[in-house]
C-alpha beads as a LAMMPS data file, in Angstrom:
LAMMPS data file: protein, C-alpha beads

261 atoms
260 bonds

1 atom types
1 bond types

-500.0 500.0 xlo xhi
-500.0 500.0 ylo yhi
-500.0 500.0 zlo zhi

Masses

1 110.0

Atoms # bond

1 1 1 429.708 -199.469 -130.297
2 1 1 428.469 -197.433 -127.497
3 1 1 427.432 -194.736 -129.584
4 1 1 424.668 -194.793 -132.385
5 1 1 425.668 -193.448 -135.512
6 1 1 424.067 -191.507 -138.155
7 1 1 424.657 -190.880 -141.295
8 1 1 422.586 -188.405 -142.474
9 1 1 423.507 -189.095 -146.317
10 1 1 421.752 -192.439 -145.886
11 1 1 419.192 -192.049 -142.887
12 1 1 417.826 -188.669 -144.646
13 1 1 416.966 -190.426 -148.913
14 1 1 416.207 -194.023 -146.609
15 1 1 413.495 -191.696 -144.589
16 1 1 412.159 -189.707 -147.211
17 1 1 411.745 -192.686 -149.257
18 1 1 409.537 -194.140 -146.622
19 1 1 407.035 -191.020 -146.661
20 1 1 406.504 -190.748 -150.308
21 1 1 406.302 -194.792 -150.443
22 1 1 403.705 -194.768 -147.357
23 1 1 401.961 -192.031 -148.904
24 1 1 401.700 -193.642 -152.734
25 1 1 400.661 -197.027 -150.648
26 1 1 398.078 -195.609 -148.797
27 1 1 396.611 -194.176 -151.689
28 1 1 396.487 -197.316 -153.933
29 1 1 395.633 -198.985 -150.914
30 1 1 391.897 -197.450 -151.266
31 1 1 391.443 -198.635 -154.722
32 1 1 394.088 -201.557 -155.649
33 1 1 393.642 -203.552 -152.018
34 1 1 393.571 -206.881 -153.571
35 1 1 397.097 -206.163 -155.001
36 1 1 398.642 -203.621 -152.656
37 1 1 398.962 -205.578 -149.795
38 1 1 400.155 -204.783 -145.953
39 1 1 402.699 -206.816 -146.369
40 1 1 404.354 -205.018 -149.266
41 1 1 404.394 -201.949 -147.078
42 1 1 405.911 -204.243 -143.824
43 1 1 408.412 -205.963 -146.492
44 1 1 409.194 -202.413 -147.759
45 1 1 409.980 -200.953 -144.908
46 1 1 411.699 -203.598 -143.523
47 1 1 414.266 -203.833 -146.556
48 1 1 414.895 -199.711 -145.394
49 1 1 414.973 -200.746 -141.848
50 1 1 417.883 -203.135 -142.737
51 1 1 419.677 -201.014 -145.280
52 1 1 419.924 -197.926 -142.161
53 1 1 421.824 -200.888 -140.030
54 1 1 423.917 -202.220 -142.939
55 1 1 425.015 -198.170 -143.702
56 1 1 423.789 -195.959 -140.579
57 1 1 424.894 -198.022 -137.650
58 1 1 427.757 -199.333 -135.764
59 1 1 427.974 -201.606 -138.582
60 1 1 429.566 -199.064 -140.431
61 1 1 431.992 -198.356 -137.639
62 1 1 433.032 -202.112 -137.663
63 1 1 433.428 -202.018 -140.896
64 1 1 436.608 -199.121 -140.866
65 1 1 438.144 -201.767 -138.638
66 1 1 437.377 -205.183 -140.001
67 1 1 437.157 -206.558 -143.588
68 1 1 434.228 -209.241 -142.366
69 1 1 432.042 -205.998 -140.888
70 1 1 432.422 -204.583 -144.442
71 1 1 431.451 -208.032 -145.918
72 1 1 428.250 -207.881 -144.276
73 1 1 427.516 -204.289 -145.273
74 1 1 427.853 -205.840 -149.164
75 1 1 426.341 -209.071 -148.337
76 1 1 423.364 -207.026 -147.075
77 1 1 423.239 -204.137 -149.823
78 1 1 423.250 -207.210 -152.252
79 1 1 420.708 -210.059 -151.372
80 1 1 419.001 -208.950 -148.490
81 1 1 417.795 -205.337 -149.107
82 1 1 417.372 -205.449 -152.732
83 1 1 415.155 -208.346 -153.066
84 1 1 412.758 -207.012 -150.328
85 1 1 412.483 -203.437 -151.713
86 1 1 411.408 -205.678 -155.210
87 1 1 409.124 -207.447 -152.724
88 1 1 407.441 -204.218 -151.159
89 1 1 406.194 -203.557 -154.798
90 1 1 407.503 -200.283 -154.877
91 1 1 407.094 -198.957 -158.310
92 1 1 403.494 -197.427 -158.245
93 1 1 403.236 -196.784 -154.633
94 1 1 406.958 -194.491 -154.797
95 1 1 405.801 -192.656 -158.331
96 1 1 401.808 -191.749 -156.999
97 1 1 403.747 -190.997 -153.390
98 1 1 405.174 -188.360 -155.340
99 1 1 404.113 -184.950 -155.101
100 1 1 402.249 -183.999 -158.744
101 1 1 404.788 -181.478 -159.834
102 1 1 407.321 -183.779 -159.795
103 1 1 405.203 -186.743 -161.175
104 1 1 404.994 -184.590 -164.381
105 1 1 408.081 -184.550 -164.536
106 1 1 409.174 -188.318 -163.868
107 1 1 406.259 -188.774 -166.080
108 1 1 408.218 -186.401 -169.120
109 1 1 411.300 -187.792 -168.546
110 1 1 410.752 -191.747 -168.416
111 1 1 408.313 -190.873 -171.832
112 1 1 411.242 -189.887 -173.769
113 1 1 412.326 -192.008 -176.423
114 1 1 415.985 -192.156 -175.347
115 1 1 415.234 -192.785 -171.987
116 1 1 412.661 -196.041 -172.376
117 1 1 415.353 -197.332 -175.076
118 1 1 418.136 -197.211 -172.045
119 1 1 415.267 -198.484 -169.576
120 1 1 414.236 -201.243 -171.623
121 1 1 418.289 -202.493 -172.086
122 1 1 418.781 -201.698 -168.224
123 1 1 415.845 -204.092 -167.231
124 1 1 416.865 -207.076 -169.289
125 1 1 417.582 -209.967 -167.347
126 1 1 421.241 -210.445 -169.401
127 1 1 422.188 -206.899 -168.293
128 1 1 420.953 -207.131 -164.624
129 1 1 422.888 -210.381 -163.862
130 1 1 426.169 -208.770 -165.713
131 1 1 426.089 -206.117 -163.779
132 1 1 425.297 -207.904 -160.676
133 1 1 428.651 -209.954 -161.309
134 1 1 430.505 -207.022 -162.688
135 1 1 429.701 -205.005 -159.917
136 1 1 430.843 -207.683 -157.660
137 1 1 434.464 -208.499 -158.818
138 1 1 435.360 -205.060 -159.787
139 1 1 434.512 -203.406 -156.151
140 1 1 436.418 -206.205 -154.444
141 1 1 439.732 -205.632 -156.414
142 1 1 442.276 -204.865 -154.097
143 1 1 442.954 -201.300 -156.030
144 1 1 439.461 -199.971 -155.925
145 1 1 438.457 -201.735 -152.045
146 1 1 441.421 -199.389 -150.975
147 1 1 440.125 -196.436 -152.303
148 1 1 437.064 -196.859 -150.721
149 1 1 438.387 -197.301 -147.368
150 1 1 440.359 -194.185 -147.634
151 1 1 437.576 -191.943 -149.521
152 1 1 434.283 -191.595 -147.758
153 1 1 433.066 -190.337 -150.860
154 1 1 433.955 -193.447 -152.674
155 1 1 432.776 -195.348 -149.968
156 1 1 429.460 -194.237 -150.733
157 1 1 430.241 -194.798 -154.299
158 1 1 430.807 -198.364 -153.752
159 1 1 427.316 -198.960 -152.021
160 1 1 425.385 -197.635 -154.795
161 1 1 427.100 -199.263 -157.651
162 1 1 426.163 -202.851 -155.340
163 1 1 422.643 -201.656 -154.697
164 1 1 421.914 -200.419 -157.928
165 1 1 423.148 -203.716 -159.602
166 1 1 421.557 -205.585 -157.191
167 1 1 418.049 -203.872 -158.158
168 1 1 418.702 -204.468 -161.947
169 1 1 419.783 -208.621 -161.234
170 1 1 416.105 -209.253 -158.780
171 1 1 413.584 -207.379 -160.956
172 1 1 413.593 -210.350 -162.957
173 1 1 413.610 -213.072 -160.485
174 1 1 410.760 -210.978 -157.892
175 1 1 409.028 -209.568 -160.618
176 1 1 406.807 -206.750 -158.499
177 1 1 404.339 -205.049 -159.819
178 1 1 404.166 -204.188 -163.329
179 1 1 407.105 -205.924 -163.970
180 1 1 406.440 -208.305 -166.918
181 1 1 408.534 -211.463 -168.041
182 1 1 411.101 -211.323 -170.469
183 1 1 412.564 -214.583 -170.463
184 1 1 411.167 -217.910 -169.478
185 1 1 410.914 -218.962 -165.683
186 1 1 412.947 -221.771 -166.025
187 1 1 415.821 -219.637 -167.069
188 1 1 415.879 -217.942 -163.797
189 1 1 417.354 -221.269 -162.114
190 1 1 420.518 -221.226 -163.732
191 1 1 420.024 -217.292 -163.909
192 1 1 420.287 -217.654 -159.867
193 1 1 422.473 -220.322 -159.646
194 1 1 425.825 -218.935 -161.719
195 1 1 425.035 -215.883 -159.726
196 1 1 425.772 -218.040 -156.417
197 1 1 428.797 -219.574 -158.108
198 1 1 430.436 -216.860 -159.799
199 1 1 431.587 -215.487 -156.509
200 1 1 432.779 -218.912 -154.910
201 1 1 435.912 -218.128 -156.379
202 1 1 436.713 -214.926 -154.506
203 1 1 435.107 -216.159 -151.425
204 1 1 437.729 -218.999 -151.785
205 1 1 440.990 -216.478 -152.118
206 1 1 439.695 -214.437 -149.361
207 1 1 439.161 -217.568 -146.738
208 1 1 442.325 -219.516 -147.913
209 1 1 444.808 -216.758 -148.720
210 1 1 447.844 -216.876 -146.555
211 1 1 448.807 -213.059 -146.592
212 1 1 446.410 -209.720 -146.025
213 1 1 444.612 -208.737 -149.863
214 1 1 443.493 -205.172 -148.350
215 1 1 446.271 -202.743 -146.832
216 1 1 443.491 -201.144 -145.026
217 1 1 442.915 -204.317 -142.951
218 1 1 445.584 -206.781 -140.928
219 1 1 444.188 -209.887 -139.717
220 1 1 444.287 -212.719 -141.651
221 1 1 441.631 -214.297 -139.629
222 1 1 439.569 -211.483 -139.843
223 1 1 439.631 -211.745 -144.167
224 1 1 439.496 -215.863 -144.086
225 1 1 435.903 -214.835 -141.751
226 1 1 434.992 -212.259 -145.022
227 1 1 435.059 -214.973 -147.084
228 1 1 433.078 -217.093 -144.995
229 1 1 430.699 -214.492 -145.143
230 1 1 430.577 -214.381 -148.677
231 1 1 430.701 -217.914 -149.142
232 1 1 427.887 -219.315 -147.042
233 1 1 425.860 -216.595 -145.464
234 1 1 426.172 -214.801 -149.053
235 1 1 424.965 -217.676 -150.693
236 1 1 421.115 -218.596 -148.564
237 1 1 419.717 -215.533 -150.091
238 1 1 420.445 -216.914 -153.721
239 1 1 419.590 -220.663 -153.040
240 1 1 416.052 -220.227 -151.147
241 1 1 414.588 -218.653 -154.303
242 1 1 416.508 -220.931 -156.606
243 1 1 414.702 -223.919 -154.625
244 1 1 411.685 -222.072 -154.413
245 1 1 411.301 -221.860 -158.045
246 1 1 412.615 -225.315 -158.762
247 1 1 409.435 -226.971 -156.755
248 1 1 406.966 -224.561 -158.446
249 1 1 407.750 -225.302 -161.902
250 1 1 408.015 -228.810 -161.074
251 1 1 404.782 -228.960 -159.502
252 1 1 403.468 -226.925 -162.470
253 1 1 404.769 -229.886 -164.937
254 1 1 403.107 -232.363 -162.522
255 1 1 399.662 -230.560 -162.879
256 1 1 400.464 -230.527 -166.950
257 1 1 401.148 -234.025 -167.176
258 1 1 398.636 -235.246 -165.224
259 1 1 395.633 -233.074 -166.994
260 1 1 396.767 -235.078 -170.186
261 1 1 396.331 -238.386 -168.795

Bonds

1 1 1 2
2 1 2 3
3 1 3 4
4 1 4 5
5 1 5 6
6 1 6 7
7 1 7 8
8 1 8 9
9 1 9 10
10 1 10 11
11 1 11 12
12 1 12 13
13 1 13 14
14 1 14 15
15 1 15 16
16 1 16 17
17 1 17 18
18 1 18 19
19 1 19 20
20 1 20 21
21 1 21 22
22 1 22 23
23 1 23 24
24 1 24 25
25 1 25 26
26 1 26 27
27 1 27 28
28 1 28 29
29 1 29 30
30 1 30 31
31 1 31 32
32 1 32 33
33 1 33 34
34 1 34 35
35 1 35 36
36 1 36 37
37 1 37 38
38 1 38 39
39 1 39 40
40 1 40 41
41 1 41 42
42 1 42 43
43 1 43 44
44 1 44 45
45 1 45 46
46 1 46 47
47 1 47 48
48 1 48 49
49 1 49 50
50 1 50 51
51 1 51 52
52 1 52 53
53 1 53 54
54 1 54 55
55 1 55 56
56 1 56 57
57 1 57 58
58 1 58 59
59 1 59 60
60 1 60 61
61 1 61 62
62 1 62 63
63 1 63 64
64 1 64 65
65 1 65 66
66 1 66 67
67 1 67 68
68 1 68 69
69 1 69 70
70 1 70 71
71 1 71 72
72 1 72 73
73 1 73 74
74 1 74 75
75 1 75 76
76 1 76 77
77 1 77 78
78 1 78 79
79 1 79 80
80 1 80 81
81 1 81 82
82 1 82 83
83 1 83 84
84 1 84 85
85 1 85 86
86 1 86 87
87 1 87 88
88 1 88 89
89 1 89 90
90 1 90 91
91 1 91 92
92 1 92 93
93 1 93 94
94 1 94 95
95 1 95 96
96 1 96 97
97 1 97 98
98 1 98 99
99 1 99 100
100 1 100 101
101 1 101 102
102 1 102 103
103 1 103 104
104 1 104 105
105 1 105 106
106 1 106 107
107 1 107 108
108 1 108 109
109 1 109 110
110 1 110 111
111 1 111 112
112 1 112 113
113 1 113 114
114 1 114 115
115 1 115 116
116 1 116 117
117 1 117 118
118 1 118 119
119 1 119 120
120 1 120 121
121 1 121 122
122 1 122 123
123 1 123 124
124 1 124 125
125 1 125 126
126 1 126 127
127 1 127 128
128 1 128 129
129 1 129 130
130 1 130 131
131 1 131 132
132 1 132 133
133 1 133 134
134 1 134 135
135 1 135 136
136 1 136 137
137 1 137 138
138 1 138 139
139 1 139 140
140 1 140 141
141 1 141 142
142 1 142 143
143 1 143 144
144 1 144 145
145 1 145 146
146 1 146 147
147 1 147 148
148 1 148 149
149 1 149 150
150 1 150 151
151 1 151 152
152 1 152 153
153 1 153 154
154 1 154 155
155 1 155 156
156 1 156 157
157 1 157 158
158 1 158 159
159 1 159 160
160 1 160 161
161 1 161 162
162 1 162 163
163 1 163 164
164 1 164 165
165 1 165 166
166 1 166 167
167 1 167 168
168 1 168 169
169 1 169 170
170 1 170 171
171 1 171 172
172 1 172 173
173 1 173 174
174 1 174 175
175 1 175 176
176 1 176 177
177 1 177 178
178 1 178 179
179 1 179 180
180 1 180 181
181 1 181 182
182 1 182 183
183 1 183 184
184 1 184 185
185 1 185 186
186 1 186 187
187 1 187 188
188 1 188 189
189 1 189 190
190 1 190 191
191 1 191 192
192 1 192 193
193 1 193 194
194 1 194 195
195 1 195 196
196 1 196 197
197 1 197 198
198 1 198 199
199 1 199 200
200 1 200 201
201 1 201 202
202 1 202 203
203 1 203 204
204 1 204 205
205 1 205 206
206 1 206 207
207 1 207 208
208 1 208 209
209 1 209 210
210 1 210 211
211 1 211 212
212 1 212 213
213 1 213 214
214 1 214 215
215 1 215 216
216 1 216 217
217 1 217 218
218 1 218 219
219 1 219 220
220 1 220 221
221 1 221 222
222 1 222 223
223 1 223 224
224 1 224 225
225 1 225 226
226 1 226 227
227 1 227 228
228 1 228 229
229 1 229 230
230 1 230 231
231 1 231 232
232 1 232 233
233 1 233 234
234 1 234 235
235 1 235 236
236 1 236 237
237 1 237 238
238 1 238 239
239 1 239 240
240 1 240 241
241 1 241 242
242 1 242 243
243 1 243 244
244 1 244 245
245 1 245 246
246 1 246 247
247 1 247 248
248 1 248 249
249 1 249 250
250 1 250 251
251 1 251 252
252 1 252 253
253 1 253 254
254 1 254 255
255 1 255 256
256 1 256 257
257 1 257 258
258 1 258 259
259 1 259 260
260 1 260 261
């Protein structure tokens, strides 16, 4: 803890992702105010700034020591940075950030038929929450969680397949920027509340379990605290939106009913 680290394989893609996204913002910023907001840059950046102390601090020491440090890296990765990079709008802003050469290129290669056939099945709702649950229970069996611990490479594996899920399961729920609906609103309450469930059960093995699930770890009390994590921290992320959206489409019924009185 006394010493800061960095890890250049996140702290070097986190910072250049800042530039080009600062640089795309501050262009549509001229011309799209009314929809590219400050705050979407200060949300933005703020979902970075937290994903550099989730992987590229002593967080990441912690977490080659204790199962719960580790629980907060995922916990993190999953429903804390994801949600506010969907927040910071970052679509347009990260492709006109670009530098032309390569926008021709992204351009080309999103254009292709092949490619907007596996985009469009990546971005449905069904496949973002599958792999968001997928993702979940397979990196947490005991097999593959050792592996990671003793393969940095792996490691960094790990945090990409929860990111990148994560991404796929909030598009649908944040909706940024040109994100358009594919399924109902409504759906996304029990869309966002199995999501919260469907990991209960884990939590619950790793806070009850009376012997250690991961060699790479020792304390039971530290694992019964990784569940705890999981369990209730994990869990606000999922529940404040799922609340959120409850009250608006009630109060959107309200409004219906009441203009047909």
């Amino acid at each position: 803890m006394s010493v800061w680290p960095v890890e250049l394989s996140v702290s070097i893609p986190v910072t250049l992702t800042a530039a080009v996204y600062l640089r795309g913002w501050s262009r549509l910023r001229r011309h799209l105010a009314h929809r590219f907001r400050s705050r979407h840059a200060v949300i933005f950046l703020a979902s970075l700034a937290t994903m550099l102390l989730a992987l590229s601090s002593p967080v990441e020491r912690l977490a080659e020591r204790w199962l719960s440090a580790h629980m907060v890296q995922h916990m993190l990765l999953m429903v804390v940075v994801a949600p506010l990079l969907w927040m910071g709008a970052p679509v347009a802003p990260l492709f006109i950030g670009l530098p032309r050469p390569i926008r021709r290129v992204v351009l080309a290669v999103t254009n292709a038929p092949g490619v907007r056939a596996v985009t469009r099945w990546m971005l449905h709702p069904g496949v973002g929450w599958s792999a968001f649950a997928i993702t979940f229970w397979v990196w947490h069996a005991p097999a593959l969680y050792d592996l990671t611990l003793e393969s940095d490479l792996w490691h960094h594996v790990e945090h990409a397949c929860f990111l990148g899920s994560a991404l796929l399961f909030w598009r649908p729920v944040i909706l940024a920027w040109p994100a358009r609906v594919i399924w109902p609103r409504w759906t996304m309450i029990p869309y966002l509340g199995l999501a919260m469930f469907q990991g209960m059960p884990l939590a619950a093995i790793l806070t009850f379990s009376d012997r250690v699930i991961y060699r790479g770890y020792s304390s039971l009390d530290d694992q019964a605290l990784a569940g705890a994590i999981m369990w209730l921290p994990g869990s606000f992320p999922l529940l404040i939106p799922l609340l959120r959206l409850s009250v608006e489409l009630s109060a959107g019924r309200v409004v219906i009913e009441r203009s047909h009185v």
